[in-house]
PAZAPA-4460 file (N, C-alpha, C; in steps of 0.05 Angstrom, whole numbers, plus 32768, in hexadecimal, padded with zeros to 4 digits):
% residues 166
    n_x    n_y    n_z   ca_x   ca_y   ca_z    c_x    c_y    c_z   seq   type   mol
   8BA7   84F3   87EC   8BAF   8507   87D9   8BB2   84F9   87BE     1      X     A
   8BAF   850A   87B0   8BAF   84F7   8786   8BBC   8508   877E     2      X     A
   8BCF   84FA   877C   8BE7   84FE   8761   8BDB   850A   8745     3      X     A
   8BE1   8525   873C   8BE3   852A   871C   8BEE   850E   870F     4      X     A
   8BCE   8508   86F7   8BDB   84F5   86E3   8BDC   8501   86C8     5      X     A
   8BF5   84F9   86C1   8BFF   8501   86A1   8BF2   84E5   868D     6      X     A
   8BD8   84F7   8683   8BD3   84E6   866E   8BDB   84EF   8657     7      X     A
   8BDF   84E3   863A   8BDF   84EB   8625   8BCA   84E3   8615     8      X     A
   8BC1   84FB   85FD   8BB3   8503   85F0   8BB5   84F2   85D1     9      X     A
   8BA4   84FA   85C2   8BA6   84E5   85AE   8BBF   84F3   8596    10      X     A
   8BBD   850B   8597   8BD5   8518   858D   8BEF   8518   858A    11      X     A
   8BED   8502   85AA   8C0E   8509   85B5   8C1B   8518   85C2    12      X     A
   8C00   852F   85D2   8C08   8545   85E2   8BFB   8533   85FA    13      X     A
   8C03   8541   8611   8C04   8538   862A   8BF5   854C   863E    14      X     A
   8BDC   853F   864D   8BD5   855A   8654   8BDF   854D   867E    15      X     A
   8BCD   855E   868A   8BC9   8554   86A9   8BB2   8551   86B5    16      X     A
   8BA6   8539   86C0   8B95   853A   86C7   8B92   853D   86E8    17      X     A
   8B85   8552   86F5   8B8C   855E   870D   8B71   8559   8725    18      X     A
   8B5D   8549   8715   8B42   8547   871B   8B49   852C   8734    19      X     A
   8B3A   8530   874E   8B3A   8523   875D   8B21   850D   8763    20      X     A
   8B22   84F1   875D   8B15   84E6   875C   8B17   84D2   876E    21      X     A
   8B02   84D4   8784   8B0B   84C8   87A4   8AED   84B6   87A7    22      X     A
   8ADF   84A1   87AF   8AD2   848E   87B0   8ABA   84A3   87C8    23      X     A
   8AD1   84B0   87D2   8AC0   84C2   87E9   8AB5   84DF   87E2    24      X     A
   8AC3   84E8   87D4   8AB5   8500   87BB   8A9D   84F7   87AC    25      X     A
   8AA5   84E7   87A0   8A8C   84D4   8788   8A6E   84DE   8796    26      X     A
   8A70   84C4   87B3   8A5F   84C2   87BE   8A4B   84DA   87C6    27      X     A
   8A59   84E7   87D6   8A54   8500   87DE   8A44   8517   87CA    28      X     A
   8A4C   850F   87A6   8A47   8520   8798   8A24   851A   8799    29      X     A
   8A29   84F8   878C   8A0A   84F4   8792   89F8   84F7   879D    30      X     A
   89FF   84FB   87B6   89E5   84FA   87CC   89DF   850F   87D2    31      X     A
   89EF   8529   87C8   89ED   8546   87C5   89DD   8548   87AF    32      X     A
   89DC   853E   879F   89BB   8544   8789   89A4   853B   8798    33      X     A
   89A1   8525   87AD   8991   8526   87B2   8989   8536   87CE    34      X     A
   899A   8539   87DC   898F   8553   87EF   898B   856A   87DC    35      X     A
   8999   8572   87C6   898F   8588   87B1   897C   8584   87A8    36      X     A
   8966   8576   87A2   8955   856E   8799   8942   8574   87B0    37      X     A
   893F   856B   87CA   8931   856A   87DE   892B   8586   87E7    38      X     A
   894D   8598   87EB   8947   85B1   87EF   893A   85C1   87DE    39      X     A
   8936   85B8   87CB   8920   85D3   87AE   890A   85C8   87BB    40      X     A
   88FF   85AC   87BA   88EB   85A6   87B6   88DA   85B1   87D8    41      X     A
   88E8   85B8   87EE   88E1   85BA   87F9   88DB   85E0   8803    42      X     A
   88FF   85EB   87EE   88F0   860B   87EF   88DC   860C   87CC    43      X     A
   88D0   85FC   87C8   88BF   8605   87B2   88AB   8601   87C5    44      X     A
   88A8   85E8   87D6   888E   85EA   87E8   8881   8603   87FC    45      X     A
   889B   8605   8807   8894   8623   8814   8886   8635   880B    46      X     A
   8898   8641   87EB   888C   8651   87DD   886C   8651   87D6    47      X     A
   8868   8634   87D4   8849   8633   87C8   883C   8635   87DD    48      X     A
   8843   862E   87F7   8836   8634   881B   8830   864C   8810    49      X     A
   8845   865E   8814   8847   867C   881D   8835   8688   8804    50      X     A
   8834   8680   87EB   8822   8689   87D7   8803   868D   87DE    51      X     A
   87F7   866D   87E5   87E7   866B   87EE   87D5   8676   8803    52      X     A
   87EF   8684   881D   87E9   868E   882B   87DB   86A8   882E    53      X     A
   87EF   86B4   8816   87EF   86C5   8819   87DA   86D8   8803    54      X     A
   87D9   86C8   87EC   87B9   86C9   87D9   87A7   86CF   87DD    55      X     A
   8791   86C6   87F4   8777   86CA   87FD   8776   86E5   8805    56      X     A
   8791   86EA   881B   878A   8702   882A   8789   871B   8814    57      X     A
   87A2   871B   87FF   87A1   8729   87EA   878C   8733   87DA    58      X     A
   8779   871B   87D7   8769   871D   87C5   874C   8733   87D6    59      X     A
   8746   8724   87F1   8737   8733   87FC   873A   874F   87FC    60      X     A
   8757   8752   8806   8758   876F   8807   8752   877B   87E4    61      X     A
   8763   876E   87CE   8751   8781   87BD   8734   8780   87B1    62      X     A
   872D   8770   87C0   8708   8772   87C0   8700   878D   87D5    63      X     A
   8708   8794   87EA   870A   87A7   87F4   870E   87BE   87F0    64      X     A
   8725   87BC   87E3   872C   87DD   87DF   871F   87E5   87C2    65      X     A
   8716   87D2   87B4   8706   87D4   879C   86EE   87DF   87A1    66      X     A
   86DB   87D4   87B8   86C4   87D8   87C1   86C1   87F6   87CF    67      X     A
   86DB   8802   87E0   86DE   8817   87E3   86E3   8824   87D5    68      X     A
   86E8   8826   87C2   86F2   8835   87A1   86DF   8838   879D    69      X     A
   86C2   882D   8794   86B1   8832   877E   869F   883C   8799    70      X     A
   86A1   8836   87B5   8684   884B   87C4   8699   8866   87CB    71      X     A
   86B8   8870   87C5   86BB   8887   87C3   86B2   8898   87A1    72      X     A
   86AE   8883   8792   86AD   888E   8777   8688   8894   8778    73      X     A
   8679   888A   8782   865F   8881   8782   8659   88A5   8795    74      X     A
   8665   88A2   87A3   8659   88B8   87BC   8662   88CD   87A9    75      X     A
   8675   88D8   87A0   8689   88E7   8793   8670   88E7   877B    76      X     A
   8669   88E2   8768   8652   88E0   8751   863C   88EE   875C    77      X     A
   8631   88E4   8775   861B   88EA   8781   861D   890D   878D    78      X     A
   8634   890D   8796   863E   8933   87A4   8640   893E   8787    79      X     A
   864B   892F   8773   863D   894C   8758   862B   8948   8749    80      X     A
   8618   8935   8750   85FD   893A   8746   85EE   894A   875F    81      X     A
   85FC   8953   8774   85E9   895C   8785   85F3   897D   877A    82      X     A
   8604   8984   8770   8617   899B   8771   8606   89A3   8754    83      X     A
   8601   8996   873D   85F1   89A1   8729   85D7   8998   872F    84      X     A
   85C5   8996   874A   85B3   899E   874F   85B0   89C0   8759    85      X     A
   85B6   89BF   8764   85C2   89DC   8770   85B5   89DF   8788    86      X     A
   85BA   89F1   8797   85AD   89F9   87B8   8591   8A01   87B7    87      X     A
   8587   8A05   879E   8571   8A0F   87A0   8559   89F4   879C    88      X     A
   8562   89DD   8793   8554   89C4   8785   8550   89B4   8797    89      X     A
   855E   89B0   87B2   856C   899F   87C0   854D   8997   87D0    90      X     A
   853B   8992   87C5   8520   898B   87CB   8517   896E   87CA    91      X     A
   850C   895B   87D0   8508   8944   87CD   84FC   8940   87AA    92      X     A
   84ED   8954   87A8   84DD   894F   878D   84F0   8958   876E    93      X     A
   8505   896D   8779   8516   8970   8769   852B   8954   8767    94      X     A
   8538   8953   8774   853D   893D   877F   853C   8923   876C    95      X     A
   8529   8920   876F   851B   8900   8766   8518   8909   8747    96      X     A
   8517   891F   8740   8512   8929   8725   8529   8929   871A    97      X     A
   8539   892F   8723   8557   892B   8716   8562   890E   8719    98      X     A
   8559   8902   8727   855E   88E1   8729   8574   88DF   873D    99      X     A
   8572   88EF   874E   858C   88ED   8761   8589   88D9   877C   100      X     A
   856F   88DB   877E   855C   88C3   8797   8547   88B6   8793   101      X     A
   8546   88A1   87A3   8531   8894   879B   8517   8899   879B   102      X     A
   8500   888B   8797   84E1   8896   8796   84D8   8893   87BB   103      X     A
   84E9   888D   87CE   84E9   8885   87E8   8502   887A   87F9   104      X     A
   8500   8891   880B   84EB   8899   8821   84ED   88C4   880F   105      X     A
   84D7   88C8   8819   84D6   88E3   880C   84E0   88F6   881E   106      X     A
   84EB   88F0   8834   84F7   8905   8843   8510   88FA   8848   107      X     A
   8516   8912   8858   8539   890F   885C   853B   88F9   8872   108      X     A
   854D   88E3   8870   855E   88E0   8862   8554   88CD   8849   109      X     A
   8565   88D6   8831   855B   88CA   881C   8569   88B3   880D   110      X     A
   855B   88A8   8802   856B   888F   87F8   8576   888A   87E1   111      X     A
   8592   887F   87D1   8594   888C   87B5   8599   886A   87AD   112      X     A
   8594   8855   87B7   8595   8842   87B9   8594   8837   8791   113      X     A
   8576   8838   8790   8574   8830   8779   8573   8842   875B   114      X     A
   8573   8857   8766   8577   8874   8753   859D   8872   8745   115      X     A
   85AF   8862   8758   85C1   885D   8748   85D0   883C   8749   116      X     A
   85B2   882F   874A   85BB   881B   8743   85D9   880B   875A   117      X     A
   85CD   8808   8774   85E6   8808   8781   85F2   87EB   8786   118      X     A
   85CE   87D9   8778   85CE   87C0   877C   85E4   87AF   8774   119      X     A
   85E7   87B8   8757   8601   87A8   8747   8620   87B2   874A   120      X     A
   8621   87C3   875F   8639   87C6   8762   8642   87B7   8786   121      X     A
   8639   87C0   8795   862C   87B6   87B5   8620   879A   87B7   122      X     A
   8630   878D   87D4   8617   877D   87E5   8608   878F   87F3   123      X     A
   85EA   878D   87F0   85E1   8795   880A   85E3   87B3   880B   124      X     A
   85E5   87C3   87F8   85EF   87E7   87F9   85CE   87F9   8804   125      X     A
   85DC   880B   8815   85C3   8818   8823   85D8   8837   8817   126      X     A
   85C8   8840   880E   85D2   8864   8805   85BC   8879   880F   127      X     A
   85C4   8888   8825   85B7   8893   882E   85C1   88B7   882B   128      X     A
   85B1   88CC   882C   85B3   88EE   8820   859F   88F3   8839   129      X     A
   85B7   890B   884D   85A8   891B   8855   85AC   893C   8851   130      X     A
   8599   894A   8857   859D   8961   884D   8594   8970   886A   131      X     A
   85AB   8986   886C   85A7   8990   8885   85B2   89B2   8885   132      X     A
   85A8   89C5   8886   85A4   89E0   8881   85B7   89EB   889D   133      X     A
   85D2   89E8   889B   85E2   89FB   88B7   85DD   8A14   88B4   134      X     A
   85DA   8A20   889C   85D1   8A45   8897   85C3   8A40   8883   135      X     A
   85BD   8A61   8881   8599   8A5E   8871   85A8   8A61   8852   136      X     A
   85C5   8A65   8854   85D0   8A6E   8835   85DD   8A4D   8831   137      X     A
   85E0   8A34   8840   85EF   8A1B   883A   85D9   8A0A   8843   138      X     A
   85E0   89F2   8832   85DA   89DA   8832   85ED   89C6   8840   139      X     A
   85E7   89AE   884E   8604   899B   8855   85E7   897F   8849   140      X     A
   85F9   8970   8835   85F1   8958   883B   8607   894A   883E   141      X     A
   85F8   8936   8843   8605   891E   8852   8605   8904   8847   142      X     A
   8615   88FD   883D   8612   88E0   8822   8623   88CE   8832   143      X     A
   8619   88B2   8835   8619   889F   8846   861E   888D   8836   144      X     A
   862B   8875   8831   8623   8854   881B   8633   8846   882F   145      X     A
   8623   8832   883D   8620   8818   8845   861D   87FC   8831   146      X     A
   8632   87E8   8836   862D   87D5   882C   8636   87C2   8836   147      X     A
   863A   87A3   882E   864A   878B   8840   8660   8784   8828   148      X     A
   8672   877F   883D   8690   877C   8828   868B   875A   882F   149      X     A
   86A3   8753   881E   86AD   8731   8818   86AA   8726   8833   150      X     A
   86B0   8732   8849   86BB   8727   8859   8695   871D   8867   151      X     A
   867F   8727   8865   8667   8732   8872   8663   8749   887F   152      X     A
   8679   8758   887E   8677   876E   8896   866D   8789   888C   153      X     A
   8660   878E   889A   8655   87AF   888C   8675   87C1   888C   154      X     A
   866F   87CC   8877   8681   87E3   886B   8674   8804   8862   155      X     A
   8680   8813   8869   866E   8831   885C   8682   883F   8853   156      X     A
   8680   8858   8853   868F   887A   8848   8673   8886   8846   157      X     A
   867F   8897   8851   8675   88A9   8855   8680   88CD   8847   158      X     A
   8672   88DE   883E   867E   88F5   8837   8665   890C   883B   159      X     A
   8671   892B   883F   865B   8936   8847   866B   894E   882E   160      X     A
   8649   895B   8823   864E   896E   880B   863D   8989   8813   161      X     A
   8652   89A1   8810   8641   89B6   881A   8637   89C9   8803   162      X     A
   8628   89D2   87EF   861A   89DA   87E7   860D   89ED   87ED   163      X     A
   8623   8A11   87E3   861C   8A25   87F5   85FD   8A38   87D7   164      X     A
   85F7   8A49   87DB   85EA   8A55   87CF   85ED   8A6F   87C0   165      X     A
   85EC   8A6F   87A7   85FF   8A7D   8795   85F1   8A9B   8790   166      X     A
***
């Protein structure tokens, strides 16, 4: 146990000094900076683990849901250029005249592959239009986009547009 020491000040006032200063405290203080030191350096390592870890998968996925974004925006472009063709146009030769498909294959199913350019957005994109008559007053097509995502794996969407007759 340590005694309060009464030192005096240069003034002449007297203060108390109450601070415990033990050979076994000292010690102790030291070697606590260095386990403090050890413990950051070791949760900063974690952190940069778990960063690392966890980066790649992040990034893939928003390569993903990007790639799904622009073939629902792509298909979605393609159902209203088929919609200001109208039910009556919905012909291969109209068709190709409005630039909605390609110069091949000329029958159903049709390809819109390079008519919008699907190269620079897609690996590997297959866009395929079919047109199929359930009553003699509607149209159903069928818009298809195939491509390969980051990973290699084929990916699609699909959407179907009915186009009745006015």
């Amino acid at each position: 146990m340590v005694e309060p020491q009464i030192r005096q000040n240069g003034d002449g006032g007297h203060w108390v000094d109450m601070q415990r200063r033990t050979p076994e405290r000292a010690g102790l203080r030291r070697g606590a900076l260095l386990t403090d030191l050890i413990f950051a350096t070791f949760l900063f390592g974690m952190g940069v683990m778990i960063w690392l870890s966890v980066y790649p998968t992040a990034d893939r996925s928003s390569r993903t849901v990007s790639s799904y974004s622009q073939a629902v925006s792509v298909l979605q472009h393609k159902a209203d250029q088929l919609r200001a063709v109208g039910f009556g146009r919905l012909t291969f030769t109209e068709l190709r005249n409005a630039g909605v498909v390609d110069a091949t294959p000329n029958a159903s199913p049709y390809r819109f592959d390079i008519a919008d350019n699907l190269g620079a957005l897609f690996t590997v994109p297959v866009g395929t239009m079919t047109i199929t008559s359930p009553a003699a007053d509607l149209r159903q097509v069928d818009l298809l986009l195939t491509w390969q995502n980051s990973l290699g794996r084929s990916s699609s969407h699909a959407i179907t547009v009915l186009i009745a007759q006015e």
